[in-house]
Predicted model as a PDB file, atoms N, CA, C, CB and O in Angstrom, pLDDT in the B-factor column:
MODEL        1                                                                  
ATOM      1  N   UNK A   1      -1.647  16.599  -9.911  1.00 49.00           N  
ATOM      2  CA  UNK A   1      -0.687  16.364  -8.860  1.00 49.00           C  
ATOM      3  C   UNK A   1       0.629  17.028  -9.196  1.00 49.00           C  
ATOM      4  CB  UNK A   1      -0.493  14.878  -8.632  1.00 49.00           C  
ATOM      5  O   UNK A   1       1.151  17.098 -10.309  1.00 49.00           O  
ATOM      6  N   UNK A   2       1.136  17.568  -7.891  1.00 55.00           N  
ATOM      7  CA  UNK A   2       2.273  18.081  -8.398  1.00 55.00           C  
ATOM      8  C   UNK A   2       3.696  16.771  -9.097  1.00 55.00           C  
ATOM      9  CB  UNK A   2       2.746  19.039  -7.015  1.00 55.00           C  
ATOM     10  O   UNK A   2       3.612  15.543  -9.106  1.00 55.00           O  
ATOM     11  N   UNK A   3       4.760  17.571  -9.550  1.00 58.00           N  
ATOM     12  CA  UNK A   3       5.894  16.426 -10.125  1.00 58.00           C  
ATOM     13  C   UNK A   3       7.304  17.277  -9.710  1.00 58.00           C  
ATOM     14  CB  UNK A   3       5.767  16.063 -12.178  1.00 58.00           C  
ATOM     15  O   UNK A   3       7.699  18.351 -10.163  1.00 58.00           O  
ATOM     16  N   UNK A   4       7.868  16.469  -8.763  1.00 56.00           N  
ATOM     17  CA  UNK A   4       9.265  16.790  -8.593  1.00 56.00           C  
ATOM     18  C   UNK A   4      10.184  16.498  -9.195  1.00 56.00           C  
ATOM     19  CB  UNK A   4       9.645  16.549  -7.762  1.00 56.00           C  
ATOM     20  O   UNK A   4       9.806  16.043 -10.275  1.00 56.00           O  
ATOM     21  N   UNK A   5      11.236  16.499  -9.111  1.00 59.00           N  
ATOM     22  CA  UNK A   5      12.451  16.211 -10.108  1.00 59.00           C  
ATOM     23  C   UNK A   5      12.203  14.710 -10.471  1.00 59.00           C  
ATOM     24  CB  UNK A   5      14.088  16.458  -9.373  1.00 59.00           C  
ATOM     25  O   UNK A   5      11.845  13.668  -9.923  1.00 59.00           O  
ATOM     26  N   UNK A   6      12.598  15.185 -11.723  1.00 64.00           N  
ATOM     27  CA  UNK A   6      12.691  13.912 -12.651  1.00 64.00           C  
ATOM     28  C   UNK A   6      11.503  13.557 -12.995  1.00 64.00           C  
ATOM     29  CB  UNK A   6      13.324  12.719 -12.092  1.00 64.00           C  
ATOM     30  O   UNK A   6      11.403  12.500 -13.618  1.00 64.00           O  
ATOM     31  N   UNK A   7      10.388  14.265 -12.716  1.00 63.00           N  
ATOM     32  CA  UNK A   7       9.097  13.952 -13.477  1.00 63.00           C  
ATOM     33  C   UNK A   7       8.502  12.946 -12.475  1.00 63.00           C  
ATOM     34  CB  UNK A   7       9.315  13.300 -15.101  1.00 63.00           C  
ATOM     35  O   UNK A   7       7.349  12.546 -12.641  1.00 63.00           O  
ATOM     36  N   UNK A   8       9.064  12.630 -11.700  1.00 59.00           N  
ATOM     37  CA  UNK A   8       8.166  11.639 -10.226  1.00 59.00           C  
ATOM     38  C   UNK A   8       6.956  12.213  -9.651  1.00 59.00           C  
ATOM     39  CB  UNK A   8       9.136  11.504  -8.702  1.00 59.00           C  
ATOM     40  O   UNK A   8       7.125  13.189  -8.920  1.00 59.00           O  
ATOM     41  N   UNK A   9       5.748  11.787  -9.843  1.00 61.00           N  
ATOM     42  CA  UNK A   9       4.424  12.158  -9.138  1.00 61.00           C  
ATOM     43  C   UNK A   9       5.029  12.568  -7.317  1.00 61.00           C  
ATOM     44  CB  UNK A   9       3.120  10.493  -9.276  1.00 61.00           C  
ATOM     45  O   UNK A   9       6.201  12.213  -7.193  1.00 61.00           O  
ATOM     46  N   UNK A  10       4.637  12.996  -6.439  1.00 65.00           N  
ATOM     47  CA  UNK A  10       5.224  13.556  -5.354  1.00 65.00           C  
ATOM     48  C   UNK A  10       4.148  12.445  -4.465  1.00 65.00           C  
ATOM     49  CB  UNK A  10       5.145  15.460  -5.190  1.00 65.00           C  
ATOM     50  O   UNK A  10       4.465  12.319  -3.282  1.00 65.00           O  
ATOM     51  N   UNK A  11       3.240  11.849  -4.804  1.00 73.00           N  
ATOM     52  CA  UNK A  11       2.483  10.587  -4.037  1.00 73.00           C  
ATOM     53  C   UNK A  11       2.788   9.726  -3.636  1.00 73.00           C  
ATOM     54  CB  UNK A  11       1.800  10.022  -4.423  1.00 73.00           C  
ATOM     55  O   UNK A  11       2.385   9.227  -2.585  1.00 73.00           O  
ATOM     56  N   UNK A  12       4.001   9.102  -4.743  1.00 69.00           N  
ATOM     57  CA  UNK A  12       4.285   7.917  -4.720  1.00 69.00           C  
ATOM     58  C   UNK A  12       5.299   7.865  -3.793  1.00 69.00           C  
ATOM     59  CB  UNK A  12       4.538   7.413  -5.899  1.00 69.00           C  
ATOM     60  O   UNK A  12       5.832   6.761  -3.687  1.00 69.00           O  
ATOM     61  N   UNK A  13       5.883   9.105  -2.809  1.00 73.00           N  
ATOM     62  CA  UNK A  13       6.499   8.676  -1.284  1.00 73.00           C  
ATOM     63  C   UNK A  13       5.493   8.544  -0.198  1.00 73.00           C  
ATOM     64  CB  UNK A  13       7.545   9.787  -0.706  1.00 73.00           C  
ATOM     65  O   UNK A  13       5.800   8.340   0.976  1.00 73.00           O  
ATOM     66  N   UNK A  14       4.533   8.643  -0.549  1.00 81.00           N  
ATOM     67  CA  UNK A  14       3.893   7.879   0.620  1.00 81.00           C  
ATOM     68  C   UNK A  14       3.750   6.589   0.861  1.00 81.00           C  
ATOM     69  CB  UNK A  14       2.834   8.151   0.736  1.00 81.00           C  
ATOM     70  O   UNK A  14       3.314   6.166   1.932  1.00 81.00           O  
ATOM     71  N   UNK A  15       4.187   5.677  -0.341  1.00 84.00           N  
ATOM     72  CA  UNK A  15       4.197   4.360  -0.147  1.00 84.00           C  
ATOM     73  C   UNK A  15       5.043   3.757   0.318  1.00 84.00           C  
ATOM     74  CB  UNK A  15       4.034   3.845  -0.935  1.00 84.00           C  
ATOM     75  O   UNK A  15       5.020   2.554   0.583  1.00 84.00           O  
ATOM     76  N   UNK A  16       6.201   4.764   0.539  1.00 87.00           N  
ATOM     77  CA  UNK A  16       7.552   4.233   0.546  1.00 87.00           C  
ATOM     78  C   UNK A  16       8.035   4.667   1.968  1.00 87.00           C  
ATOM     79  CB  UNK A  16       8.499   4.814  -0.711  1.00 87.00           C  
ATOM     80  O   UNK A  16       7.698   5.775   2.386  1.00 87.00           O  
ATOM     81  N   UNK A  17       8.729   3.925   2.648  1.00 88.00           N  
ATOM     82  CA  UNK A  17       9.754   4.471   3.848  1.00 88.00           C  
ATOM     83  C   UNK A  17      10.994   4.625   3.939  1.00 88.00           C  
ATOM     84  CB  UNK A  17       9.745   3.884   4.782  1.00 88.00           C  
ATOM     85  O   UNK A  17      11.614   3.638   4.337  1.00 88.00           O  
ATOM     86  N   UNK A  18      11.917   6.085   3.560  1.00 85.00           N  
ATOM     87  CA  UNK A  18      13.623   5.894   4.007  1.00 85.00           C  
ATOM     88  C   UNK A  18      13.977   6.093   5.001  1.00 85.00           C  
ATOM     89  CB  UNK A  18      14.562   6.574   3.487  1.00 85.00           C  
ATOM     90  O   UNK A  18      13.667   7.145   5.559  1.00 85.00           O  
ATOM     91  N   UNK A  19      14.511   5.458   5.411  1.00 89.00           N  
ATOM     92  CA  UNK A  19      15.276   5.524   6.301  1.00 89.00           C  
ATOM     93  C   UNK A  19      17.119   5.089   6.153  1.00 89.00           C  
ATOM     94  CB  UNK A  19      14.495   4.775   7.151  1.00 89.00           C  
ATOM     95  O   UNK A  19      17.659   3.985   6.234  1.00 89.00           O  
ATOM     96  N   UNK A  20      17.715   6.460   5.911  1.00 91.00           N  
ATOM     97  CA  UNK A  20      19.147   6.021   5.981  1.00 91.00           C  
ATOM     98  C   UNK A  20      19.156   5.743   4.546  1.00 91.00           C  
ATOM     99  CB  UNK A  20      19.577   4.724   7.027  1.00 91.00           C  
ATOM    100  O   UNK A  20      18.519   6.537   3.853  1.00 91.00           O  
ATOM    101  N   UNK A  21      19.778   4.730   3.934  1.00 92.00           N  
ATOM    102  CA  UNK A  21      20.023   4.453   2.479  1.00 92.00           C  
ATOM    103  C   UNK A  21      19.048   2.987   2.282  1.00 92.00           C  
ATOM    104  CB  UNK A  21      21.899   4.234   2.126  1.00 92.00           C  
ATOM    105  O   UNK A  21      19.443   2.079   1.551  1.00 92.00           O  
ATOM    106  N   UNK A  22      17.830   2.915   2.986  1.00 92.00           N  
ATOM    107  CA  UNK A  22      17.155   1.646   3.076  1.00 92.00           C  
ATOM    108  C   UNK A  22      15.677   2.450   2.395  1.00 92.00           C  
ATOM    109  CB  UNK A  22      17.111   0.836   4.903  1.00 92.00           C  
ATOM    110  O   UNK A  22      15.354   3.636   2.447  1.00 92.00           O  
ATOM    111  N   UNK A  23      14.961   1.247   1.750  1.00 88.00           N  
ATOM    112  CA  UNK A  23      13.967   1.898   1.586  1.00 88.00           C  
ATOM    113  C   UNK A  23      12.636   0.431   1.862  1.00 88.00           C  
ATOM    114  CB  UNK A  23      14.158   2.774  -0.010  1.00 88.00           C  
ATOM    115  O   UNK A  23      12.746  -0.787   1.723  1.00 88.00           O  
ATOM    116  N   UNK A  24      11.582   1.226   2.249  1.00 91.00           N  
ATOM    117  CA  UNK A  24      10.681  -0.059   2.352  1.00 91.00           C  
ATOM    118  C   UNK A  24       9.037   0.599   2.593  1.00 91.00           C  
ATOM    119  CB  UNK A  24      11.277  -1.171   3.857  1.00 91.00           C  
ATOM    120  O   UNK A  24       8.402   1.496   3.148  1.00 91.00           O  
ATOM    121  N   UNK A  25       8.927  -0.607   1.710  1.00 91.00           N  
ATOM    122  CA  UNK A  25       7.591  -0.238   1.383  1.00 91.00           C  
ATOM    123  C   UNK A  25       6.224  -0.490   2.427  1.00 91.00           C  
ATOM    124  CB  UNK A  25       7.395  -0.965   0.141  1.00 91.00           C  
ATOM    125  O   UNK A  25       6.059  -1.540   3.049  1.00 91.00           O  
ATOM    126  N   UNK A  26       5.266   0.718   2.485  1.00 90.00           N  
ATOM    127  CA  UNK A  26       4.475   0.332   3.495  1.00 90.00           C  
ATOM    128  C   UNK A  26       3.436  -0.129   3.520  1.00 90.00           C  
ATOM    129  CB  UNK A  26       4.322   0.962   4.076  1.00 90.00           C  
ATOM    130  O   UNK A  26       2.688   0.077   4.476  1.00 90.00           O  
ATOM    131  N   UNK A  27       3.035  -0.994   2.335  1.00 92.00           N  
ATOM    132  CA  UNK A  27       1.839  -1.863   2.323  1.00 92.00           C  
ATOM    133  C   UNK A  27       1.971  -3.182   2.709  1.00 92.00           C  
ATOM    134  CB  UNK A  27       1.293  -1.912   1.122  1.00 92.00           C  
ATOM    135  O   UNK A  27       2.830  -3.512   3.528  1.00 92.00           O  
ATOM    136  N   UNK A  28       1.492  -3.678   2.391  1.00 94.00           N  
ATOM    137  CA  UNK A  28       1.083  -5.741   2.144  1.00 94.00           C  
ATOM    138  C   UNK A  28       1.586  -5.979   0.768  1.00 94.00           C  
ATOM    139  CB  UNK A  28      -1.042  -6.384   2.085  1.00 94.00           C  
ATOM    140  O   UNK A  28       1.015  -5.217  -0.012  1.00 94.00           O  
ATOM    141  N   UNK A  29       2.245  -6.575   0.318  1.00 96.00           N  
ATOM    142  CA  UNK A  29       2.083  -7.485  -0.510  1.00 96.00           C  
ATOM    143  C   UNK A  29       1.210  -8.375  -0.912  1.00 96.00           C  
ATOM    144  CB  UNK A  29       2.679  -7.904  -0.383  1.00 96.00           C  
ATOM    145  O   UNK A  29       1.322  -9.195  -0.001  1.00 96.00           O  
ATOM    146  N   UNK A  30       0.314  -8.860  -1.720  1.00 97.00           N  
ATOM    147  CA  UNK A  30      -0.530 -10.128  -2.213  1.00 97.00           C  
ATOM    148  C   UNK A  30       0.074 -11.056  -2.280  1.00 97.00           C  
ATOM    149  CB  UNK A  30      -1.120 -10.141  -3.358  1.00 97.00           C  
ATOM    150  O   UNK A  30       0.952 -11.211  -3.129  1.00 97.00           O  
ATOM    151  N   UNK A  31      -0.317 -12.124  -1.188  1.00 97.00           N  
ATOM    152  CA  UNK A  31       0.389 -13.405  -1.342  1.00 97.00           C  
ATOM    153  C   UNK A  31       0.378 -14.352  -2.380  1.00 97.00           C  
ATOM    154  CB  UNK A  31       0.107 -14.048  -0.470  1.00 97.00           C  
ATOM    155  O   UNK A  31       1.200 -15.234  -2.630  1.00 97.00           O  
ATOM    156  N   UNK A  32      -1.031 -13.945  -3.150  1.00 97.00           N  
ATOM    157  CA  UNK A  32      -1.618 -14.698  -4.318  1.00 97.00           C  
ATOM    158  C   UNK A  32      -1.223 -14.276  -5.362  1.00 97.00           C  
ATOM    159  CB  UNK A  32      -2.911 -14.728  -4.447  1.00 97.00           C  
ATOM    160  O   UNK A  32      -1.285 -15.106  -6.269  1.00 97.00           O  
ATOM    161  N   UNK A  33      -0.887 -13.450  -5.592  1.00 97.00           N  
ATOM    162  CA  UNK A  33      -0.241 -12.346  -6.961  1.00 97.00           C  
ATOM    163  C   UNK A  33       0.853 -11.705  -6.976  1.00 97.00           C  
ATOM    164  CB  UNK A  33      -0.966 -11.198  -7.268  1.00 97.00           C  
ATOM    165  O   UNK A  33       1.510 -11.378  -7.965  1.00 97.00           O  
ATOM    166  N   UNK A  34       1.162 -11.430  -5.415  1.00 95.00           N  
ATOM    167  CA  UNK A  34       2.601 -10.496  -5.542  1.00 95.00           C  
ATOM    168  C   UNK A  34       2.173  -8.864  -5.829  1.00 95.00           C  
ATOM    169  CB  UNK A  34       3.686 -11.119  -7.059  1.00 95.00           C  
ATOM    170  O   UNK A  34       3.169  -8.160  -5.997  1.00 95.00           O  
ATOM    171  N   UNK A  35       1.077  -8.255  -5.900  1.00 94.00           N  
ATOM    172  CA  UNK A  35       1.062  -6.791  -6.078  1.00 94.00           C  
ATOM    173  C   UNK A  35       0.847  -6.245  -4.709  1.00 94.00           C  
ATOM    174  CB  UNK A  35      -0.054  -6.289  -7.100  1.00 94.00           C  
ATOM    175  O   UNK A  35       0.600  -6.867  -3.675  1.00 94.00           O  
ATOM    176  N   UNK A  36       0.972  -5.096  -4.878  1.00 93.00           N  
ATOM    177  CA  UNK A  36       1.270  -4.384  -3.721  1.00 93.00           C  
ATOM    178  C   UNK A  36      -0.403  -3.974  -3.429  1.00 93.00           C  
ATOM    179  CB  UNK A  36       2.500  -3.022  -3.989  1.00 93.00           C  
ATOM    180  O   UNK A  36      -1.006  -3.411  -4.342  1.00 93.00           O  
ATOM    181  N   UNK A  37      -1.227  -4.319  -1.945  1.00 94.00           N  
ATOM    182  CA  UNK A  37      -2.495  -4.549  -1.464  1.00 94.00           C  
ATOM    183  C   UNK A  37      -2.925  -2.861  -1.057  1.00 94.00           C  
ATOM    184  CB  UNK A  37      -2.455  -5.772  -0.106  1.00 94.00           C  
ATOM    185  O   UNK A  37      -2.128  -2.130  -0.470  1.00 94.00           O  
ATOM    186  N   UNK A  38      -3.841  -2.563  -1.336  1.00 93.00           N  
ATOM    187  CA  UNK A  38      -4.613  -1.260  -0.608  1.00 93.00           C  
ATOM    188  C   UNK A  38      -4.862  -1.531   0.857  1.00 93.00           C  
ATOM    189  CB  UNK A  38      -6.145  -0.927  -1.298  1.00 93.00           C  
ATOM    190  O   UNK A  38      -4.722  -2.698   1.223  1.00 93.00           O  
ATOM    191  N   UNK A  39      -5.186  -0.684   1.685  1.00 92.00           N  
ATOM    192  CA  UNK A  39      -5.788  -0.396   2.959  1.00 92.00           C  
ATOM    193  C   UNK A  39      -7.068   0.211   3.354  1.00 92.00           C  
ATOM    194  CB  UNK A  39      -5.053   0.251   3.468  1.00 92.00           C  
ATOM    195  O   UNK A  39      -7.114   1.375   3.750  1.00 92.00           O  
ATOM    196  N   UNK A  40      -8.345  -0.709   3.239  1.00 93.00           N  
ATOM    197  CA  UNK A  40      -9.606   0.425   3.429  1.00 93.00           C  
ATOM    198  C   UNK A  40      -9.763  -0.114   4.996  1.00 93.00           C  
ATOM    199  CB  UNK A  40     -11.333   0.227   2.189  1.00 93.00           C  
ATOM    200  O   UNK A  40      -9.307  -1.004   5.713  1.00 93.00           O  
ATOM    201  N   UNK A  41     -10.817   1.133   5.075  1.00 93.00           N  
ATOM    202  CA  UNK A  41     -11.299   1.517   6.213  1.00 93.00           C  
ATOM    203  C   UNK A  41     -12.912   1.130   6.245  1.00 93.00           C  
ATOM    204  CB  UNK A  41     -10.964   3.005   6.372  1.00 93.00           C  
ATOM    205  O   UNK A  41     -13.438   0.448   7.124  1.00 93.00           O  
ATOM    206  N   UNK A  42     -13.363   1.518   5.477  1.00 92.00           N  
ATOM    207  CA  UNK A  42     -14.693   1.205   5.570  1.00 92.00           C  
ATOM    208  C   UNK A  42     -15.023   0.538   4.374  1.00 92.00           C  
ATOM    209  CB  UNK A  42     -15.525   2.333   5.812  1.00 92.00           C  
ATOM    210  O   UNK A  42     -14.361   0.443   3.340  1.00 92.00           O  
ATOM    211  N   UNK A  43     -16.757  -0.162   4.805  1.00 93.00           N  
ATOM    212  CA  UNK A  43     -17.038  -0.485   5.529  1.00 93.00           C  
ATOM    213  C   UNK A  43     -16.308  -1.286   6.699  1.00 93.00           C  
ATOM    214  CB  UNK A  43     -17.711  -0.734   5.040  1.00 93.00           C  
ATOM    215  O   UNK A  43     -16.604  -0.916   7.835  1.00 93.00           O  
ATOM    216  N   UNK A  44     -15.527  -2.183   6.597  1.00 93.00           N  
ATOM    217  CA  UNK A  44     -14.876  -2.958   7.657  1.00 93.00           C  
ATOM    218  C   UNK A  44     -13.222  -2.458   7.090  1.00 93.00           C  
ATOM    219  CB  UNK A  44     -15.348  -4.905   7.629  1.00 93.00           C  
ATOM    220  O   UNK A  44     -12.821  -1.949   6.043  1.00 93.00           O  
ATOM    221  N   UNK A  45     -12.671  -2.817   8.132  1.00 95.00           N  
ATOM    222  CA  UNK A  45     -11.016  -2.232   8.182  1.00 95.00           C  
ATOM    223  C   UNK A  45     -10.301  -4.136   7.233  1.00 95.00           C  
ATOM    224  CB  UNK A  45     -10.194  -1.807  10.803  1.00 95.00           C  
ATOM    225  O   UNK A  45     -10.363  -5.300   7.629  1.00 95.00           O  
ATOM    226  N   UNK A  46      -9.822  -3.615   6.172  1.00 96.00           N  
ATOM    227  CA  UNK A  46      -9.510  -5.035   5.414  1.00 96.00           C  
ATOM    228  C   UNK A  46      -7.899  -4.421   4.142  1.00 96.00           C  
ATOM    229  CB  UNK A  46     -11.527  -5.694   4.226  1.00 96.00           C  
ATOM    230  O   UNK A  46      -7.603  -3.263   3.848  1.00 96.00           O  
ATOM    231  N   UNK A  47      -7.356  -5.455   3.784  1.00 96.00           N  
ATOM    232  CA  UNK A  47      -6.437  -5.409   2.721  1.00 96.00           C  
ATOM    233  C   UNK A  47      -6.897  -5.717   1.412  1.00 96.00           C  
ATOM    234  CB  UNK A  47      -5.439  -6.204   2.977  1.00 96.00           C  
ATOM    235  O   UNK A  47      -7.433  -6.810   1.228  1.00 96.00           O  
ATOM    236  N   UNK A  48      -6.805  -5.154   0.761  1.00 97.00           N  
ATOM    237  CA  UNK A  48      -7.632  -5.806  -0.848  1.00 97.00           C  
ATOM    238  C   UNK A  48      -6.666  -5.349  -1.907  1.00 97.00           C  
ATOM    239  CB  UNK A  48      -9.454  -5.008  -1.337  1.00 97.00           C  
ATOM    240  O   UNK A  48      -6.129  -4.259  -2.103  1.00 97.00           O  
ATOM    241  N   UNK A  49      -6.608  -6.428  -2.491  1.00 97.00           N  
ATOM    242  CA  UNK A  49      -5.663  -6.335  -3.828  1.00 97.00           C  
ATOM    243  C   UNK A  49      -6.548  -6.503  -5.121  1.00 97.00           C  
ATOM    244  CB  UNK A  49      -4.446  -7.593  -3.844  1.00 97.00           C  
ATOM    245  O   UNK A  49      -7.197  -7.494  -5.456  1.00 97.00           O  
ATOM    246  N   UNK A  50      -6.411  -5.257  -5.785  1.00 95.00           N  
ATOM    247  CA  UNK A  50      -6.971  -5.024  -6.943  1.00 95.00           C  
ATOM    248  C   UNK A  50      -6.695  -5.544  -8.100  1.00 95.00           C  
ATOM    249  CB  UNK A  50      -6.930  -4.046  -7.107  1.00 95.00           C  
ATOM    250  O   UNK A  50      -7.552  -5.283  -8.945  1.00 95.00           O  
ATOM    251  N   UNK A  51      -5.831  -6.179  -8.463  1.00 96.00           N  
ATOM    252  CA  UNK A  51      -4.946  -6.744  -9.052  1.00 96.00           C  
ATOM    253  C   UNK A  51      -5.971  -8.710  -9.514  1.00 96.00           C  
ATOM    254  CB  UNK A  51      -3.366  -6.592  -7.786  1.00 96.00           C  
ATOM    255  O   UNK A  51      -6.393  -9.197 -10.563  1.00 96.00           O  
ATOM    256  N   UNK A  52      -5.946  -9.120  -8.276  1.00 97.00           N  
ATOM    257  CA  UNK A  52      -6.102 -10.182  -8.210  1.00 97.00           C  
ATOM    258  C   UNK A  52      -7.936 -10.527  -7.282  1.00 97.00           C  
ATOM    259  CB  UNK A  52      -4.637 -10.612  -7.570  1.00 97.00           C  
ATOM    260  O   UNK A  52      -8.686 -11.503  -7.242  1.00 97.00           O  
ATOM    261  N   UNK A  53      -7.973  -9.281  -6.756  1.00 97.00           N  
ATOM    262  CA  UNK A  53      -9.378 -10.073  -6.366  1.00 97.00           C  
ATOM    263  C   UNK A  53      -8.995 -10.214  -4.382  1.00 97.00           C  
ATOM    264  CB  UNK A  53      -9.499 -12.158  -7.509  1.00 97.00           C  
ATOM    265  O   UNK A  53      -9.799  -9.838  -3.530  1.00 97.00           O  
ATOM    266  N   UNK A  54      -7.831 -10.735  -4.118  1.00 98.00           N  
ATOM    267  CA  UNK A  54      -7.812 -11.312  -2.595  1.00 98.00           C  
ATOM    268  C   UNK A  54      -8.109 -10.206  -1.806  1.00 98.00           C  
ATOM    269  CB  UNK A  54      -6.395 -11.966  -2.069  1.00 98.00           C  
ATOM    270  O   UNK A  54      -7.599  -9.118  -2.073  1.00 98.00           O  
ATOM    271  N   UNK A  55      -9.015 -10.372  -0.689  1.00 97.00           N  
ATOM    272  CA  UNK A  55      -8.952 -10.202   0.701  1.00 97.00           C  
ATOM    273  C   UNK A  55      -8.580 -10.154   1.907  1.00 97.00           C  
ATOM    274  CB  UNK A  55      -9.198 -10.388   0.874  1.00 97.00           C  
ATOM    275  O   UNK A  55      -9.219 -11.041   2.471  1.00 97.00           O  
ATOM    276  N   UNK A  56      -7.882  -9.612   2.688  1.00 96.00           N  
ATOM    277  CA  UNK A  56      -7.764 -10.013   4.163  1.00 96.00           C  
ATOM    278  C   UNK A  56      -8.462  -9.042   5.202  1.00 96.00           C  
ATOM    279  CB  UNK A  56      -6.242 -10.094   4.537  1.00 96.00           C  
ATOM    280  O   UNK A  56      -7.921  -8.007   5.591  1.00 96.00           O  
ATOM    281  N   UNK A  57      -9.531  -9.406   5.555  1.00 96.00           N  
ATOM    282  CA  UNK A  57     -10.063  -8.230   6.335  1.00 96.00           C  
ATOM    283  C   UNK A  57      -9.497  -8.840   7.918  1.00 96.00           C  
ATOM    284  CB  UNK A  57     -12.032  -7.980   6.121  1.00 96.00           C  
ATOM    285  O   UNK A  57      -9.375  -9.968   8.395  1.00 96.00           O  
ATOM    286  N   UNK A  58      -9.228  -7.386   8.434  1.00 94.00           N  
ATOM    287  CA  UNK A  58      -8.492  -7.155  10.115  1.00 94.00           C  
ATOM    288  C   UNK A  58      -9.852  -7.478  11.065  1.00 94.00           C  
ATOM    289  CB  UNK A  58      -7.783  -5.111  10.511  1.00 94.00           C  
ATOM    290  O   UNK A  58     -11.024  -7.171  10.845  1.00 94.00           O  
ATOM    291  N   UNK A  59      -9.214  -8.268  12.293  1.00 87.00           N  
ATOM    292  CA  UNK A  59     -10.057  -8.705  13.145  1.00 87.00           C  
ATOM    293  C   UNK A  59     -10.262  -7.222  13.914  1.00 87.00           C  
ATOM    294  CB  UNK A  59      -9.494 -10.032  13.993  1.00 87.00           C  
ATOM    295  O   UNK A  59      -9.371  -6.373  13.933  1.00 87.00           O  
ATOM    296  N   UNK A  60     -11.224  -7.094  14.376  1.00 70.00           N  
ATOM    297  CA  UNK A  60     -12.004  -5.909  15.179  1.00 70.00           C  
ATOM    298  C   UNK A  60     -11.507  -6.020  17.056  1.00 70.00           C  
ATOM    299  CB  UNK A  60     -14.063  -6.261  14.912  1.00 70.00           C  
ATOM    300  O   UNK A  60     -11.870  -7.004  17.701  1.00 70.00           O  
ATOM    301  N   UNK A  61     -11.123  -5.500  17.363  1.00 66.00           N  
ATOM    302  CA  UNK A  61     -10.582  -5.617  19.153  1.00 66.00           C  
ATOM    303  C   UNK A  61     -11.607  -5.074  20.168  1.00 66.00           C  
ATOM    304  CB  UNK A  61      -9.083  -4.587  19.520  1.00 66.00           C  
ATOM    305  O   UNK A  61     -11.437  -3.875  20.392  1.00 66.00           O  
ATOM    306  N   UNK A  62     -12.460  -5.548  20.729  1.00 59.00           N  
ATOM    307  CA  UNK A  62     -13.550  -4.866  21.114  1.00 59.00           C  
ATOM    308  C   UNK A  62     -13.446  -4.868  23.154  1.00 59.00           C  
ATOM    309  CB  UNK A  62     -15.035  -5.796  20.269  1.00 59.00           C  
ATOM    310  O   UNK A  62     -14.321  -4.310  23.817  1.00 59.00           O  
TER     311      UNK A  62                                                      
ENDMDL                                                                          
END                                                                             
């Protein structure tokens, strides 16, 4: 992966949102642990935190 100044992986702004002098992050949080949750897609569309094990899989809109 490339590294921009200061030796920062160039990935790790995708997690992040600025706007202005604000910054915020665009995942879930784990309510059970506090780490910051993944986003899969398949098989079913869900939040999973690796960290701790929890789940939240997204209801389907049909």
């Amino acid at each position: 992966m490339a590294k921009g100044e200061n030796g920062v992986k160039a990935v790790v702004r995708t997690y992040y949102e600025i706007t202005g002098d604000k910054v915020k992050l665009k995942n879930k949080k784990c309510p059970r642990c506090g780490s910051v949750m993944a986003h899969h897609m398949k098989p079913r569309e869900r939040w999973a935190c690796g960290k701790c094990g929890y789940t939240e899989f997204v209801s389907g809109k049909k």
